[in-house]
N, C-alpha and C positions, 0 to 999 in steps of 0.2 A: 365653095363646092357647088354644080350645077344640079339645081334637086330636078330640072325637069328629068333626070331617068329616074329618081325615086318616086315621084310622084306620077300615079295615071295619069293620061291625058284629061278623061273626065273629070278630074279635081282639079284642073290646073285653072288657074282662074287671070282674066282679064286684068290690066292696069287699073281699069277703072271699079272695079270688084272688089281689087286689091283696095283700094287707099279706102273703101266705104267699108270694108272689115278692119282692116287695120286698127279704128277708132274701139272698136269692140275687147272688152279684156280678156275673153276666152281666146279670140283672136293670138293674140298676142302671147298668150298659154302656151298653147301650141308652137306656136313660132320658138319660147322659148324650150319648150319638151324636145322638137325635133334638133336643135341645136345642142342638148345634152346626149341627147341618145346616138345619135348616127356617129359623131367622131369617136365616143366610146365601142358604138359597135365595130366602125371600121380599123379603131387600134386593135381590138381582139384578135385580128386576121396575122397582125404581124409578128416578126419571127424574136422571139426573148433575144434581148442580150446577156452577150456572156462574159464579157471583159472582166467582173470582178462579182465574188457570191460573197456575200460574208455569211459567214458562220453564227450558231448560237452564241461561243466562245468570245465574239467578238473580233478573232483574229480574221483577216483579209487573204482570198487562195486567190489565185492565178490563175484562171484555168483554163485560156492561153497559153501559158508555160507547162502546165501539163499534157494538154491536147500535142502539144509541139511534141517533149518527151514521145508520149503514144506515137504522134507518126515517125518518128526518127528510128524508134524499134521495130515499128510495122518496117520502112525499109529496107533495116538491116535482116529480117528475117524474112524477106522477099529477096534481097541478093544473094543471101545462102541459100534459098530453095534454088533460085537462077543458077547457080552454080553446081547443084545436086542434078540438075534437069540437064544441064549444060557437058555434064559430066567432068566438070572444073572441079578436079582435084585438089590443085595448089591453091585456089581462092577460099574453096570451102574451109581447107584445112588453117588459112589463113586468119581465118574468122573464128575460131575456138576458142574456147577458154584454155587454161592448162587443165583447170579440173575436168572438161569435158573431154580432154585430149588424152588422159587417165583411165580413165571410165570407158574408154573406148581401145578395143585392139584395131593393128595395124590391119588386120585380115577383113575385120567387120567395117573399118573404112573404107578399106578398094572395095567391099561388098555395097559401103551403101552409095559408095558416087558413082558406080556401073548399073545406072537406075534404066537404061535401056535407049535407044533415038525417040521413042514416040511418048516421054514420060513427061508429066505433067501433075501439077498440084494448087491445092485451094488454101488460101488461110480464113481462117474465120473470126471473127471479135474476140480480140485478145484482152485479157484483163490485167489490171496493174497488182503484183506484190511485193512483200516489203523487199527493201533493200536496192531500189533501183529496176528491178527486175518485172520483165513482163513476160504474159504466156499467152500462146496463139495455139489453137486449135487448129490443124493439117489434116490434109487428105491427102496419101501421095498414090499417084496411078501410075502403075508398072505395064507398059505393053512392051515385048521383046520383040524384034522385029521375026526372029525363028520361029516364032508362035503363033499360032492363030486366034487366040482365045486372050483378052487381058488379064491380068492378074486382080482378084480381089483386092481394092481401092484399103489400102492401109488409113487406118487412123490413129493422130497420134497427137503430142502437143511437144511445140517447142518453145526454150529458154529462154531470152536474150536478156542481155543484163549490159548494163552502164560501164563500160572502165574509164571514161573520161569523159568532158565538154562535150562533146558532139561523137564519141566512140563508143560502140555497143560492140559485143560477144554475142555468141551462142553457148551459151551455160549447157544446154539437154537437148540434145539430137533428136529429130522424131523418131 
């Protein structure tokens, strides 16, 4: 490590300074103080690793393989809002669950994929629950092109849940 940025200029001391301190034990204190302290200081800056947390339990997470899960849902419920925006009928309806497919009438669906040309929406930090299954917090913005005035920005949250390897659903509509 080069200390002359650490140290002032004014303390910075000659070779020949150097070797007639060096003999000194305080000297040499020092020398050994700033060699515990600064690589500790300058590890503090850096960023945790995450590869593997154990637990109280003893047992070993992944969280990696979780973080992964998180964003695979994050995109599956960004291609359904793309598709909601997009006014993609077929795709939206593709990505359902059957129980969300239930739960919803035929009328309420062409209602919600005729979201408008200038529509638009936000996700927000979604959190994990059981079973596979994550929730993402939505804002969806209705502007109709006939109107002048946008529509009060909906909030809402939606489903996604696991059905296979690398396959997500949409469990809950916003």
């Amino acid at each position: 490590m080069n200390f002359e940025c650490v140290v002032p200029a004014v303390l910075r001391l000659r070779s020949g300074q150097v070797r007639r301190l060096a003999g000194r034990p305080g000297f040499r204190l020092l020398i050994l103080l700033c060699g515990a302290v600064l690589p500790v200081s300058a590890g503090a800056r850096s960023k945790p690793s995450y590869s593997l947390v154990s637990r109280t339990d003893g047992a070993r997470r992944d969280r990696v393989g979780s973080d992964r899960l998180y964003i695979s849902a994050l995109a599956a419920a960004n291609r359904f809002l793309q598709a909601w925006q997009n006014q993609d009928h077929e795709t939206g309806l593709l990505m359902l669950t059957d129980a969300a497919k239930q739960h919803s009438s035929e009328e309420s669906m062409e209602s919600f994929f005729s979201s408008g040309a200038d529509a638009a929406y936000e996700i927000a930090r979604g959190k994990k629950m059981m079973g596979g299954r994550y929730a993402f917090p939505v804002t969806l913005f209705l502007f109709h092109s006939g109107t002048s005035k946008p529509h009060q920005p909906q909030k809402s949250e939606i489903v996604v849940v696991r059905t296979g390897k690398d396959e997500w659903a949409i469990d809950r509509l916003p």
